[in-house]
C-alpha positions as CSV (number, residue, x, y, z in Angstrom):
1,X,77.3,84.2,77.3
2,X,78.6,84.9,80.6
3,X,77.6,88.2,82.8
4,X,78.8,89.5,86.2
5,X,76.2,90.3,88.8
6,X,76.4,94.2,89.7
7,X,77.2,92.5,93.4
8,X,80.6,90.5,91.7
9,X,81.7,93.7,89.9
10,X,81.2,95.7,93.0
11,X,83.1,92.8,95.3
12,X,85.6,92.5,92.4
13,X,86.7,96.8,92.4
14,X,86.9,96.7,96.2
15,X,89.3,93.9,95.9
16,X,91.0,96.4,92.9
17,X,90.7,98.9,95.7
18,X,93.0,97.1,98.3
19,X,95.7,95.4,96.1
20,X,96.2,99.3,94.8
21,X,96.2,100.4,98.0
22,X,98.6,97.3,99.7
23,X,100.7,98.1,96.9
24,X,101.0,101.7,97.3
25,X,101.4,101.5,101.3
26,X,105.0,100.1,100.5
27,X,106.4,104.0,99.3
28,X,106.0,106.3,102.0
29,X,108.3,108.8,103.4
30,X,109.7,108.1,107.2
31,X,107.2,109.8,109.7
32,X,108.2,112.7,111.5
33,X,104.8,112.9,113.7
34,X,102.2,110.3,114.4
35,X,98.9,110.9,116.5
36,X,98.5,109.2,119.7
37,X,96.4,105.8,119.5
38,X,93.6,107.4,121.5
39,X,93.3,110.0,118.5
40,X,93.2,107.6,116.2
41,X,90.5,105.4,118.1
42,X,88.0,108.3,117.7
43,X,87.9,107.8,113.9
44,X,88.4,103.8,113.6
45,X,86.0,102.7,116.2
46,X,83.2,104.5,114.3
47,X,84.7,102.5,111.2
48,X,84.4,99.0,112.7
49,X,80.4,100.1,113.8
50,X,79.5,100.9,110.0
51,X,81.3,97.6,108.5
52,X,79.6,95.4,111.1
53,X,76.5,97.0,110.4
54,X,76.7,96.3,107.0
55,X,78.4,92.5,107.6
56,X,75.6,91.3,110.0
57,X,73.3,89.1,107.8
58,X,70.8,89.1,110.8
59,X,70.1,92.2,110.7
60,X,68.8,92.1,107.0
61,X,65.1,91.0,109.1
62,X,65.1,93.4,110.9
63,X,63.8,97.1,110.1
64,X,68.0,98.6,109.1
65,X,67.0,95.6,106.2
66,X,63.9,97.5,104.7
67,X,65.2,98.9,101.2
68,X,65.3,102.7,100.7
69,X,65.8,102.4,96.9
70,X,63.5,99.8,94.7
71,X,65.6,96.2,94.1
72,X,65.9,96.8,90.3
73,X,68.5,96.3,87.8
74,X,69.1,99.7,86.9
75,X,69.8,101.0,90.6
76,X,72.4,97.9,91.2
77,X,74.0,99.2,88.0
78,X,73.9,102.6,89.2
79,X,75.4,101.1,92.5
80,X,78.2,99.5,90.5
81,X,79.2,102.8,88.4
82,X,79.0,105.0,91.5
83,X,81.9,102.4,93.2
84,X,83.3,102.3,90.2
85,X,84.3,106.3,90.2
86,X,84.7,106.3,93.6
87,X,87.3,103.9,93.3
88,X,89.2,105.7,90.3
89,X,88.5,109.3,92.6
90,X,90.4,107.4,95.6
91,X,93.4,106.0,93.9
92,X,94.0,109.3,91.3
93,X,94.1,111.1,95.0
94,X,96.7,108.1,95.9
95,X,98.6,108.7,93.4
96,X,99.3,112.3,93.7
97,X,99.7,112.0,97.7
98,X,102.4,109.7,96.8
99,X,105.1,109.2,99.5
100,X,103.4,111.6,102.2
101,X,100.6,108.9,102.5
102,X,100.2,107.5,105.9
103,X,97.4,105.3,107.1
104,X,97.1,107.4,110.1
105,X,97.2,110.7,110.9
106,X,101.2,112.1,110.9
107,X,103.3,114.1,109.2
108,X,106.2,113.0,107.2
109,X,109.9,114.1,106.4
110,X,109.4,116.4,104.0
111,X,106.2,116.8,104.4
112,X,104.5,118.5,100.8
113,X,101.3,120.3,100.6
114,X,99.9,118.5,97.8
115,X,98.0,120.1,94.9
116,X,97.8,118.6,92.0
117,X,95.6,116.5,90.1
118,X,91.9,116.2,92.6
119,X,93.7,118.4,95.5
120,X,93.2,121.2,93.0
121,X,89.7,121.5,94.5
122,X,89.1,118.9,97.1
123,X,91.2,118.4,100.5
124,X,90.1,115.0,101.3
125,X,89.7,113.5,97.7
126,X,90.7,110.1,98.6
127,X,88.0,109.6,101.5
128,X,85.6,111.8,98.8
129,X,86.8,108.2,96.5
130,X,86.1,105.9,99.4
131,X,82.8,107.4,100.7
132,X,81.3,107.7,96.9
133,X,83.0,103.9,96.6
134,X,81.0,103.0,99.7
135,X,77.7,105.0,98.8
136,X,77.6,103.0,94.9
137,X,77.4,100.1,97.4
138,X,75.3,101.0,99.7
139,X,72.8,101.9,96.8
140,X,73.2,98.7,95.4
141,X,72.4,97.2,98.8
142,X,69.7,99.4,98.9
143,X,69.0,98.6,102.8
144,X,68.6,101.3,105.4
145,X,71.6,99.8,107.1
146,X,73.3,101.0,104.7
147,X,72.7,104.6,104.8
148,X,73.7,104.6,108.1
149,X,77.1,102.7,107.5
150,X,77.5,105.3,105.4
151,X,76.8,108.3,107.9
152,X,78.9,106.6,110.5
153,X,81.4,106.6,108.0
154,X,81.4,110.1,106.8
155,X,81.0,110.9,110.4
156,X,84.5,109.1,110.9
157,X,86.3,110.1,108.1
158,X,84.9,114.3,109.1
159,X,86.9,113.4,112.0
160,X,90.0,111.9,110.7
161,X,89.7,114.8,107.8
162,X,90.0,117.6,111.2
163,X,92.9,116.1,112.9
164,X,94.8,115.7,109.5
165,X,94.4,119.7,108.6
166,X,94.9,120.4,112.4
167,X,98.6,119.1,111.8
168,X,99.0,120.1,108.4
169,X,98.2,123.8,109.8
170,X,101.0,123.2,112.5
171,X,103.3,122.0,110.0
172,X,102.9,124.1,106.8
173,X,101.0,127.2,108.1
174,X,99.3,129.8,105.8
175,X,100.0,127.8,103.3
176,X,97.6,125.2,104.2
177,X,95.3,128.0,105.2
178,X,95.5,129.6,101.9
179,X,94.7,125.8,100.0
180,X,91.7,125.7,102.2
181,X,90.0,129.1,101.0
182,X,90.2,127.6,97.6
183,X,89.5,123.8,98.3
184,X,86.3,121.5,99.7
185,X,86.7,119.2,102.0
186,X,85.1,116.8,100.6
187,X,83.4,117.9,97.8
188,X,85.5,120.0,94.9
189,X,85.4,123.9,95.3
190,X,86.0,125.4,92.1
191,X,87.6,129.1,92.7
C-alpha cells in the first residue's frame, strides 16, 4: 500500500493553491486605480524575506533550525489539515471576490464591496486562507524559522490588508466603514 508523506500532501495543495489561483487571475475587471510600485514594495519585500527564510537549507544548522513543536507524526498531520483549510478558506474568499480580484492593491471598474460567503465576518479572508495555509506548514516544519516566516508574513499581508481598506474607504465610503464595524480583519467577527 502506497501513502503520501504529510510533506507531499502539503507540497501537492500548494501546487492546488496556484493552478486555482493562475486560473482565476484570468477574470478580472479592468482597473480603475493601481498603487504606485513603491507601495507595493513595502508588502512584497517582506514576502521574498519570509520565503527565503524558509528556502535556505543552510540555515536548518543553525539556531532558526531548532524545532518549536516535537518531530512526530501527529503534528505533521496537524500541519497538513491546517494547509489543507487554509487553502479551502483562500479560494472560497477567491471565489466570491470574483472579477474585483487584483494581485495588487487597486480598484476596479465597478468596483463591489463584497460580502458574501467568508466576507460575512472577515475582511481579508483570503490572506486569513494563505496565512493558516502557511502556518499548517510551518507547524509541519516545525523550525523556529518558520515562525518567523510566518510573522514577516502576517506583518506583510497587515500591510497590504491597510492600503487595500485605505482605497476601498476612498472608493466606497461609509459603506466600507459600516462592513468594518461588523467584520475582522483577519479573523471572523461574528455581530
Amino acid at each position: 500500500m502506497n501513502t503520501f508523506a504529510p510533506w507531499e500532501v502539503i507540497r501537492a495543495l500548494w501546487i492546488i493553491f496556484a493552478a486555482f489561483w493562475l486560473i482565476s487571475a484570468f477574470r478580472r475587471k479592468k482597473t480603475k486605480k493601481r498603487e504606485n510600485w513603491s507601495g507595493r514594495a513595502g508588502y512584497v519585500l517582506p514576502l521574498v524575506i519570509a520565503w527565503m527564510v524558509l528556502e535556505r537549507p543552510e540555515l536548518r544548522h543553525t539556531w532558526l533550525g531548532t524545532r518549536f513543536v516535537p518531530d512526530t507524526a501527529a503534528i505533521a498531520w496537524l500541519g497538513v489539515a491546517l494547509t489543507a483549510f487554509g487553502v479551502f478558506i483562500a479560494c472560497w474568499a477567491r471565489v466570491h471576490l470574483g472579477s474585483n480580484w487584483s494581485g495588487t492593491v487597486t480598484i476596479k471598474e465597478g468596483h463591489e464591496l463584497i460580502r458574501t460567503g467568508p466576507y460575512r465576518n472577515i475582511r481579508h479572508p483570503i490572506y486569513t486562507g494563505i496565512l493558516l495555509a502557511m502556518l499548517g506548514s510551518v507547524v509541519a516544519q516545525g523550525e523556529i524559522r518558520g515562525l518567523i516566516a510566518f510573522a514577516v508574513s502576517w506583518l506583510s499581508f497587515y500591510i497590504k490588508a491597510r492600503r487595500e481598506e485605505q482605497f476601498l474607504r476612498e472608493e466606497v465610503g461609509p459603506g466600507f466603514d459600516e462592513h468594518s464595524r461588523h467584520t475582522g480583519m483577519f479573523l471572523p467577527r461574528f455581530s
